[in-house]
N, C-alpha and C positions, 0 to 999 in steps of 0.2 A: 502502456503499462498501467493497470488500473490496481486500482488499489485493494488488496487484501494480503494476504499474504503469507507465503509458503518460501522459504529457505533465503565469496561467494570467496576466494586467498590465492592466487598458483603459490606451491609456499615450495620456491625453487632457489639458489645458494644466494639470488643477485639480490640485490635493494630492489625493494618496488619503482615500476616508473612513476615518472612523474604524472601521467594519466590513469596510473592505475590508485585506486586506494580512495576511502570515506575514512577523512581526518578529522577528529575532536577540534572546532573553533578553539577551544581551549588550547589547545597544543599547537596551535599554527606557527607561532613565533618561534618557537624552540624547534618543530622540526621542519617545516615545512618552506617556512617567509621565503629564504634567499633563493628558495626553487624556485618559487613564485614570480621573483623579482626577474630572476632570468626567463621566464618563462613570458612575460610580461606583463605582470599586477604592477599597477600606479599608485597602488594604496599602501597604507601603515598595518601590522597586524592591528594594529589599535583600531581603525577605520573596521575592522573586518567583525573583529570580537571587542567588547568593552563591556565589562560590570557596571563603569561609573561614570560614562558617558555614550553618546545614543553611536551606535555601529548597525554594520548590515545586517548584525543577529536581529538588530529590534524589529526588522523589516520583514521577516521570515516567521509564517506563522505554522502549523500544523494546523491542516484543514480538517474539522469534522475527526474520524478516527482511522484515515488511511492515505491521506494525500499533504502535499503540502499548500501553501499561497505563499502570495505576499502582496504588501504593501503598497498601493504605486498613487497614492496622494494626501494630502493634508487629511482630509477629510475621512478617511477609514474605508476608502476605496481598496478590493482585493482584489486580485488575479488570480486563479487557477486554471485547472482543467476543464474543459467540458465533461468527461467522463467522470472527474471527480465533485461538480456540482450536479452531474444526471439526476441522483437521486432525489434532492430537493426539485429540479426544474419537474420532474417526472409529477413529484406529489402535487404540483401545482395546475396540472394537466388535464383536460380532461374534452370530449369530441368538443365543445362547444370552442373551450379555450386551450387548443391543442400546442401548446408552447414547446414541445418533443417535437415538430412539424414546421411551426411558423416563427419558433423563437420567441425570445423576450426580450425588451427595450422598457427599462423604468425612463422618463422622460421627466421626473422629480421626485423629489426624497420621497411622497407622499406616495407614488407607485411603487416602490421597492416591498418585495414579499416574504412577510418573516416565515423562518423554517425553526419549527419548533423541535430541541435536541441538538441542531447542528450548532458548534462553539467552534472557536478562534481561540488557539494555546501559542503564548509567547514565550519563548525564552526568560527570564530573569539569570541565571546564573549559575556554571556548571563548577562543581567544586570535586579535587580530589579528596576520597575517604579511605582508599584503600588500606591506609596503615591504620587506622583507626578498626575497622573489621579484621583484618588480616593478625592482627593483635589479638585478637582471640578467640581465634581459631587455632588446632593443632595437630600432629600428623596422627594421632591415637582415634580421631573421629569419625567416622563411618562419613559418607556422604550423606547419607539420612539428616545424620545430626549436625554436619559441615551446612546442610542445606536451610537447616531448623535454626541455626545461630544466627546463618546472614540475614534469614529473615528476621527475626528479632533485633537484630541491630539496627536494621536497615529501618523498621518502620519510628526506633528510636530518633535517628538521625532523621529522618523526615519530620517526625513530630517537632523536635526540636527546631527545624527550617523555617516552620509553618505556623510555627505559635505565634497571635498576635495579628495575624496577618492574614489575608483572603488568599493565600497563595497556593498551588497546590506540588507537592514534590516527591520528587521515584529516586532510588539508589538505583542503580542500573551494573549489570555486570556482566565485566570486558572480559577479552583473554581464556573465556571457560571458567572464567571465576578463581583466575587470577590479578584482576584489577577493580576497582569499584569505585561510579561518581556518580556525586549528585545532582539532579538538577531539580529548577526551582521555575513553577511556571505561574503567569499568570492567565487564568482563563478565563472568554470573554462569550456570552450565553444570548447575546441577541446578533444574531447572522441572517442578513436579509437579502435576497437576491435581485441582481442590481439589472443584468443582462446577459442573454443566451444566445448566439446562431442557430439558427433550427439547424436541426439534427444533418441533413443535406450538406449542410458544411463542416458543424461542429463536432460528427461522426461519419463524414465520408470514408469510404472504404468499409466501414464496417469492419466485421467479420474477415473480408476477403484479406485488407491491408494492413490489419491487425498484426504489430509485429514485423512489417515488411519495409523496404524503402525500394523505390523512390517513393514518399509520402505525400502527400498533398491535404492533410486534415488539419480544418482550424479549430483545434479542440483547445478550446477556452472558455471560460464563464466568470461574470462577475460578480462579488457581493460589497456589501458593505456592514463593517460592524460600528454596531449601537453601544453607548455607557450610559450610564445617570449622569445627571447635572453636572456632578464633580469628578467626569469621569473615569467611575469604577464599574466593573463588570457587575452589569443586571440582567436579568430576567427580562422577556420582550414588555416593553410594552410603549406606549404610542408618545410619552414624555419621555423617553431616551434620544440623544441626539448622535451626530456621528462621530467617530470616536477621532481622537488628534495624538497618532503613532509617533513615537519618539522619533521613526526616519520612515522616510519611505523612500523607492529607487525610481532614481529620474529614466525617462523611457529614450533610448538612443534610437534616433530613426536614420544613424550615417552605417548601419551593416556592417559588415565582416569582410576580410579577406582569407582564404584558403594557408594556413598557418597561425591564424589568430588566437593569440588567448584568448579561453573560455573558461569561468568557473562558476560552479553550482552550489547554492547551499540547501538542504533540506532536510527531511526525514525519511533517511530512509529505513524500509522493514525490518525484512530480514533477509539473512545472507548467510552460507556455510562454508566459507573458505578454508577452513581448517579440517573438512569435512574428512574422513578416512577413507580408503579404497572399497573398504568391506560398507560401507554408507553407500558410498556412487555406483556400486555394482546391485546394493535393493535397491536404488532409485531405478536405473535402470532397466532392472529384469523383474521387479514385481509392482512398486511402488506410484511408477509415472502412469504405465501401463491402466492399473486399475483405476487412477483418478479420471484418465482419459476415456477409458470403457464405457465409465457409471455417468460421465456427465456430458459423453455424445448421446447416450439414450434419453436423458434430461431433455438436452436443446435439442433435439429430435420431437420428442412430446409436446414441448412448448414453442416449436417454430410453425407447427401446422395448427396449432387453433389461435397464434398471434397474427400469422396471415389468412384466416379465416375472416377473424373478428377485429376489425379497428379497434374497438373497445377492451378486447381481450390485449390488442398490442401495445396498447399506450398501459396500463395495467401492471403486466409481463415485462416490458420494457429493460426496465434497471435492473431485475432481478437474471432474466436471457442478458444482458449485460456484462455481468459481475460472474457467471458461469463460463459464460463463452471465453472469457478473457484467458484464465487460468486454464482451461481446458487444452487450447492452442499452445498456450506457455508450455505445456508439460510436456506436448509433444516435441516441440519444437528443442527442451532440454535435453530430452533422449537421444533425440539424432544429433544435439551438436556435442555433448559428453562421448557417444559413439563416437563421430567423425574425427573430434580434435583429439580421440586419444588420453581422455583426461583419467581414467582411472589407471592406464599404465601410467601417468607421469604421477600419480599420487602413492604408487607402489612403486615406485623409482624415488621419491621423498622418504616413505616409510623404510626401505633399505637403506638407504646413507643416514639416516636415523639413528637404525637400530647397528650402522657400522658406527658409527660418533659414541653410542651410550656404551656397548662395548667394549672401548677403548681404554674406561678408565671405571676403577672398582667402585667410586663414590659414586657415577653416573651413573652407574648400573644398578646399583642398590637403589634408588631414586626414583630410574624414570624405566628400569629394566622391565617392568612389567607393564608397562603403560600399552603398548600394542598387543599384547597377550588380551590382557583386559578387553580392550574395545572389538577384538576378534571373535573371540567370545558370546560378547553383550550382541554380537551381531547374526551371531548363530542361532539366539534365543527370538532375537524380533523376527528372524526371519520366517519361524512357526506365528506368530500372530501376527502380520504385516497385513495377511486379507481381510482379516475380521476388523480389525482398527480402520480402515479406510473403506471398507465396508458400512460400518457405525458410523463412519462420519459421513460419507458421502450418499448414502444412498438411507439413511435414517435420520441423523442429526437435519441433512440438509437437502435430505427426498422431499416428502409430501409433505405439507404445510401444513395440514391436518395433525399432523406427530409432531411438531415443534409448537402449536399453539397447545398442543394436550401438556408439554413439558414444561412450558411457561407457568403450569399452575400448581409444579409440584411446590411450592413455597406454601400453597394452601392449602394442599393436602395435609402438609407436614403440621401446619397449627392446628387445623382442624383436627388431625388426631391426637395431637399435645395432652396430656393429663388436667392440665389446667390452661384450655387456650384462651388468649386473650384477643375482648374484642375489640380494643382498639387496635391491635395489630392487624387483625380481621378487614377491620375495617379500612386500612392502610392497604393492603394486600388488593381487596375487592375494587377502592378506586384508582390503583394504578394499572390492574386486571383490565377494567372497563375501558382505559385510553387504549392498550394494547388490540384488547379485540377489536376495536372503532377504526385504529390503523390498519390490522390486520388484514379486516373485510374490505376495505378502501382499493384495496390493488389484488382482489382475490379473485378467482374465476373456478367453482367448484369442482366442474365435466374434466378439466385442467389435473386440478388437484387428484380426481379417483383416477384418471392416467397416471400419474405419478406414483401413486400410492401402488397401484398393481402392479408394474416395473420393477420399484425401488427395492419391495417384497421380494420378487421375483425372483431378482438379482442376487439379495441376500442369501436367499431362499438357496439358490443352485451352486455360490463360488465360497462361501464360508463355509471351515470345515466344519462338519456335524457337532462336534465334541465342543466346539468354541459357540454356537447359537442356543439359545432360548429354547430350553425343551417345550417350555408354554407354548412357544410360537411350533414347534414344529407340530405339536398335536394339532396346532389351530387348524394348520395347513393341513393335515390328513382330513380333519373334520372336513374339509372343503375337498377334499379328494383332489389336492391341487390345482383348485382352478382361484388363479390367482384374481380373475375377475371378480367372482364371486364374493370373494373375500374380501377385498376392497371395496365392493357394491353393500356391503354385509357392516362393514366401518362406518360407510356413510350415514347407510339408513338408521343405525341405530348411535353414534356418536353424537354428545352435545356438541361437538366441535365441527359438526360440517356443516352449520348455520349460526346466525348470529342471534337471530331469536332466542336460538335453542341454548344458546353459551346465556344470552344475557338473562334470560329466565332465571338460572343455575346462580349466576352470580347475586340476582336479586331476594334470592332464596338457597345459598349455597348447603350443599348436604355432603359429607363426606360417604354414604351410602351410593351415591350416586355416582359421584368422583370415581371411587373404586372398580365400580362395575364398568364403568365407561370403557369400551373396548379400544377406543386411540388412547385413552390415557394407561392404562393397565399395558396394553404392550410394548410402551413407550418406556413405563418404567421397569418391564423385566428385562428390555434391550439394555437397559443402561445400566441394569445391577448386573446383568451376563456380563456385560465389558470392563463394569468395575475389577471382577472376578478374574477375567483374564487377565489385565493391566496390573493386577497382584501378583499374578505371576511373572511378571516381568520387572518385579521389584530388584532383586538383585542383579537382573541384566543392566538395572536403570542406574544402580550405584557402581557398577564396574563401567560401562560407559562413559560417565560422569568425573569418577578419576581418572581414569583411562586420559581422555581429551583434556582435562586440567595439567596431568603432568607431561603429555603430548604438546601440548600450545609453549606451558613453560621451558621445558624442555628443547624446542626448536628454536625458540628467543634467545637462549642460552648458545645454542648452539652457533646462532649467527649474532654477535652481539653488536658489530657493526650496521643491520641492516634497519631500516624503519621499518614497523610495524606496526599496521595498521587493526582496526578490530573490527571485526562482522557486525554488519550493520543490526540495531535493537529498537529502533524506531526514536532515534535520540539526533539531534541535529547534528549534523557531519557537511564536510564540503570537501568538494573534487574539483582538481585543473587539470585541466590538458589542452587541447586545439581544436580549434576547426578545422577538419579533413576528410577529405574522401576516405575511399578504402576499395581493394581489388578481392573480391567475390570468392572467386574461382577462373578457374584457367581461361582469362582471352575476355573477362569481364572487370568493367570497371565500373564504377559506380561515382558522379560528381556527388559535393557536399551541398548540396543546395539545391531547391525545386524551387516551382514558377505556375502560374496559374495557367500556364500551356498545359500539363499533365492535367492540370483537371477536367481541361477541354477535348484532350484527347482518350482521356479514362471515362469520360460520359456514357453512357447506358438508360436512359429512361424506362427502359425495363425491368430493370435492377434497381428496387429501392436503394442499394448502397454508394450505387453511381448515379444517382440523379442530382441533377445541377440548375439552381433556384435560376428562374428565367431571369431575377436582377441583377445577377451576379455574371451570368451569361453576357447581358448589356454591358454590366462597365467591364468586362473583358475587350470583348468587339471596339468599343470605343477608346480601348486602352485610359479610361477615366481611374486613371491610379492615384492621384493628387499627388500630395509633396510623400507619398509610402511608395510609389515606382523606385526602379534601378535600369537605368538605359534602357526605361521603352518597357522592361519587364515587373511583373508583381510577384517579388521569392514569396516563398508559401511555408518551407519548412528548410533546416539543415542539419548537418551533424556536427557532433564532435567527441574527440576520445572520452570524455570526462565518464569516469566510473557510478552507477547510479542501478536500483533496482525498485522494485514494488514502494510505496511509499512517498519517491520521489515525484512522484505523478505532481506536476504542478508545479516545480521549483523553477525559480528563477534560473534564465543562463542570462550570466554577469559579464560585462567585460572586464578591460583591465581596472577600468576607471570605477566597476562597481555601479554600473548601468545596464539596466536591462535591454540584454539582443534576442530574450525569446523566453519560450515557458518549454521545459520538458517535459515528454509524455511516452515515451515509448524506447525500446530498444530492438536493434537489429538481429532478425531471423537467422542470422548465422553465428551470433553469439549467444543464443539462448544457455549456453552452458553456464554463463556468464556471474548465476551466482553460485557458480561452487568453483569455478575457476576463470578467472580473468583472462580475456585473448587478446594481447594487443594491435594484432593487425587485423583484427577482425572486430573488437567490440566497441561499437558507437552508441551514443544517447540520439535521439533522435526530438527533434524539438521545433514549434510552432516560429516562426519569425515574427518578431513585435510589431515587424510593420505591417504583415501580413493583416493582425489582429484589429493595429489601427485603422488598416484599410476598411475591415468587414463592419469596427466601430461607428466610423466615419463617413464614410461612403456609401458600404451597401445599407446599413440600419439608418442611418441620418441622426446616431447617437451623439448633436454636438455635444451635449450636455456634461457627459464623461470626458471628451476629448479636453474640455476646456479647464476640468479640476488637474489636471496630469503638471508634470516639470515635463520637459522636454530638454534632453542634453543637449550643448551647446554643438554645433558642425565642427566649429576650428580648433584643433588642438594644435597646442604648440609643442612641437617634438624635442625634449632635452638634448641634450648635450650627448651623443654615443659614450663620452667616457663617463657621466652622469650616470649612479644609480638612483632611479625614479622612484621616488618610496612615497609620496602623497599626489594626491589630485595636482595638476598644473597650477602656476598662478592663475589666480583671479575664476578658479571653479571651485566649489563648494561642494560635499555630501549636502544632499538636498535633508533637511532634518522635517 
């Protein structure tokens, strides 16, 4: 489950289970604890969340801008994802020093590779505001201006959080915007990469296994973050030392049994469980569809000149990465929202709804209109649904050539200013110059006028007439439809399809130039077309908007016994449930736990995706597993219920005691429905084993160096009392701080 991300509630009469639901660390105590304790957590909520002394929050970082980590030594050692450090390992890459290929091993601080951009965001402290906004707001107000207040508030209450202080903090809003918290983070700007598995391990399955189980991927990466002297979050540079995390989590190498508490904490993305029928039914039938259409033709374009050209593939890499991911996703949502029936059971919600409001004259005054509304709002998107994921997909994030001409509408706009200024100018020009230096770094241009002629193409033939760029469609007559041409036509004559030709422009910028530019010109009358549509969906977007506000409220109301949890917004939450199997389909069963047999048997040396490093081969055959074997075997990966989407890529899985048994990365192929409705006999997290990791640390890299900064949790637990409830660590064990 890689990181980016797009959209999970079953919002049916019962209390959420205990495996279902991404709960505010803040609210553990009050709703969650005593589940917990039954469930088997050894800890205090206080151990889990603390303001004012170090808990597993301090431990738990957001990786970069879509993943999480965490903490796992004194030293500022992290853990994540492989897929979620691809893109720095990627930039570090190149034929000579193919680290996508053969991996990376720092072997001392002095080898570790900074990634300039990527940061480490910590927790500081999540505070309720809701009455504080919700105080002045009122039912007289359009959503327009419902919308324009909480933003005003919201940036009050941040500023106020952050004065004084290097902190940085977001109002965040629950419920459909009927709830609001703050949180407070601190951010940490020199992230260096510590070690990789080359890609044969730390992306095995690729594509194929993407989303699948039985798993066998040791998708993990390490980094470490740097402070100043005293330290506080800097800037890289070569006098920062490593940083000393309020806690970090000791690493358990004593495994699981089948029933085990498992709990997660991370960020996760986003999620639409409160989602409408009339929502699941355009995902469905228009929406998944067309993301899946526009970005098979993509990784189609970009899979034959990646396996043409080593150079083009180490390049291409993270980028064919980051598409493919989501592309699978969507399909894989369509058929499991088909299969499991999910938009009849969200029109079987919306009927006992609308029999509840009904019932009584004040409830219907209230919330009477709330599914009118969103029916509505959805008859309206369902006229631009093509052109919107059109613009996005095959414009915004087709050919590279129209998102670098877009990156310079900031200096189009001074340059034409009345009075432009050139200190701005000049601010603009040298952050311009890092952009295109990056840009070119991982670019391949034969690549790019593929793209470009598709992308057109596409636009070109499934968006309705009346919704695209009249500018564009004359272009294309001019071309008599050959989208070749036209693309071939972009190149030859655009600053943007070389870097001379950009950095010339910059060293000499002319808004004469700018203008004429044919990537930049039809880049920006795509985006004023869309502006234009998007206007028209203005009052679809304020019926909507109440709609799902007095929908959400409304259904809280309606069950006021149940816990309710809130779709994830990329704000720290944690989930418990177990480690379990799960049964498929008819006459299939699936164990919770893999073994480095499957990788032996999944081998293919023909298949870059199944190929398997000849050292890894070795200490199989000689069962050289060290103290990370389990009777003779090496697990590799397992599941468990715990609720988790896009974002969570990376997060620790905890046991009871608040020790790390693995890192999540992925979820199962037949819960893909999973974030707009929860399956419980069917949806697992699917997650790397720590010893797995240690194994490939320790053994197959010869990384002692790491192994030796780690806590290792102790073997012996001593098992309370059955009539004993267990609310902190055993005697004589410690949170590792």
């Amino acid at each position: 489950m890689k990181r980016i991300l797009i959209l999970v509630f079953v919002l049916a009469t019962t209390f959420a289970r205990a495996d279902e639901g991404m709960w505010l660390p803040l609210l553990i105590e009050r709703l969650n604890y005593v589940d917990m304790q039954k469930e088997g957590l050894k800890l205090t909520a206080e151990e889990i969340y603390s303001v004012n002394h170090s808990s597993l929050k301090d431990a738990i970082i957001q990786f970069g801008n879509g993943c999480t980590g965490e903490m796992i030594s004194s030293q500022g050692l992290l853990l994540t994802n492989h897929h979620c450090g691809y893109g720095s390992i990627q930039s570090h890459s190149t034929i000579d020093h193919d680290y996508l290929t053969d991996g990376f091993w720092a072997m001392s601080l002095d080898e570790e590779l900074p990634n300039e951009g990527l940061t480490a965001r910590f927790l500081v402290r999540i505070e309720d505001v809701s009455q504080t906004i919700l105080d002045q707001l009122n039912d007289q107000m359009t959503e327009s201006e419902r919308n324009a207040k909480i933003s005003e508030i919201s940036r009050s209450i941040q500023n106020d959080a952050t004065k004084g202080t290097s902190y940085d903090a977001r109002v965040a809003s629950f419920f459909n915007g009927n709830e609001f918290y703050l949180f407070v983070y601190e951010v940490f700007r020199d992230v260096r990469l510590v070690g990789a598995p080359p890609s044969s391990i730390g992306k095995f399955g690729a594509d194929t296994d993407n989303w699948m189980w039985p798993r066998h991927t040791g998708d993990f990466s390490m980094f470490r973050i740097y402070t100043d002297a005293n330290g506080n979050p800097a800037d890289y540079s070569k006098d920062n030392i490593p940083m000393k995390p309020k806690h970090h989590l000791p690493v358990s190498l004593n495994g699981y049994e089948k029933g085990d508490f498992a709990m997660i904490m991370g960020y996760p993305g986003s999620t639409d469980r409160y989602l409408t029928s009339w929502g699941v039914s355009l995902a469905i039938e228009t929406s998944n569809p067309t993301i899946v259409k526009i970005r098979e033709k993509k990784l189609a374009i970009m899979r034959q000149d990646m396996d043409a050209n080593r150079e083009v593939g180490i390049k291409y890499a993270s980028k064919y990465a980051g598409i493919s991911n989501y592309w699978k996703y969507f399909i894989g949502q369509t058929r499991g929202l088909k299969r499991l029936k999910v938009l009849e059971d969200k029109q079987k919600i919306e009927a006992d709804f609308t029999q509840w409001v009904n019932t009584d004259p004040g409830r219907k005054a209230k919330y009477g209109n709330a599914l009118s509304d969103i029916e509505s709002a959805y008859k309206v998107f369902g006229e631009y649904t093509l052109q919107r994921w059109y613009f996005i997909e095959s414009i915004v994030r087709g050919a590279e050539i129209m998102t670098l001409a877009q990156s310079f509408s900031s200096l189009g706009s001074e340059l034409k200013a009345d009075d432009p200024s050139d200190d701005k100018i000049a601010r603009l020009i040298e952050n311009l110059n890092k952009s295109v230096e990056k840009h070119f770094k991982n670019y391949n241009a034969p690549t790019d006028i593929k793209l470009l002629e598709a992308m057109l193409q596409m636009y070109y033939e499934n968006v309705p007439v009346n919704q695209q760029p009249e500018a564009f469609r004359s272009q294309v007559a001019k071309f008599k439809g050959d989208f070749h041409k036209l693309a071939s036509y972009f190149f030859a004559k655009s600053i943007f399809a070389e870097q001379a030709r950009v950095n010339a422009f910059l060293a000499k910028p002319s808004l004469k130039v700018l203008e004429k530019d044919p990537a930049y010109s039809l880049m920006k009358t795509m985006i004023e077309t869309y502006r234009e549509n998007q206007k028209k969906m203005e009052e679809a977007n304020d019926l909507v908007d109440r709609g799902n506000r007095l929908f959400v409220a409304g259904l809280r109301e309606m069950h006021p016994d149940q816990k309710f949890y809130p779709n994830a917004n990329s704000t720290m939450r944690l989930t418990y449930g177990k480690i379990l199997d799960y049964i498929p389909a008819d006459a299939v069963h699936y164990n919770y736990y893999t073994t480095m047999k499957g990788i032996m048997e999944k081998e293919d040396p023909s298949n870059w995706e199944f190929v398997v490093p000849a050292r890894l081969k070795e200490l199989y055959e000689k069962k050289d597993f060290g103290r990370y074997g389990m009777n003779g075997e090496m697990p590799v990966a397992f599941l468990s219920t715990t609720d988790i989407t896009g974002g969570n890529s990376g997060s620790p899985v905890l046991n009871g005691y608040g020790e790390l048994i693995g890192i999540a990365f992925d979820g199962n192929w037949e819960a893909m429905s999973g974030d707009i409705a929860f399956e419980p006999d069917l949806q697992r997290t699917i997650s790397v084993d720590i010893r797995y990791v240690m194994f490939i640390v320790d053994k197959y890299a010869g990384a002692t160096n790491i192994i030796k900064e780690l806590t290792i949790a102790p073997k012996i637990r001593v098992k309370p009392d059955a009539e004993v409830k267990a609310v902190s660590a055993p005697a004589g064990v410690e949170l590792t701080h």
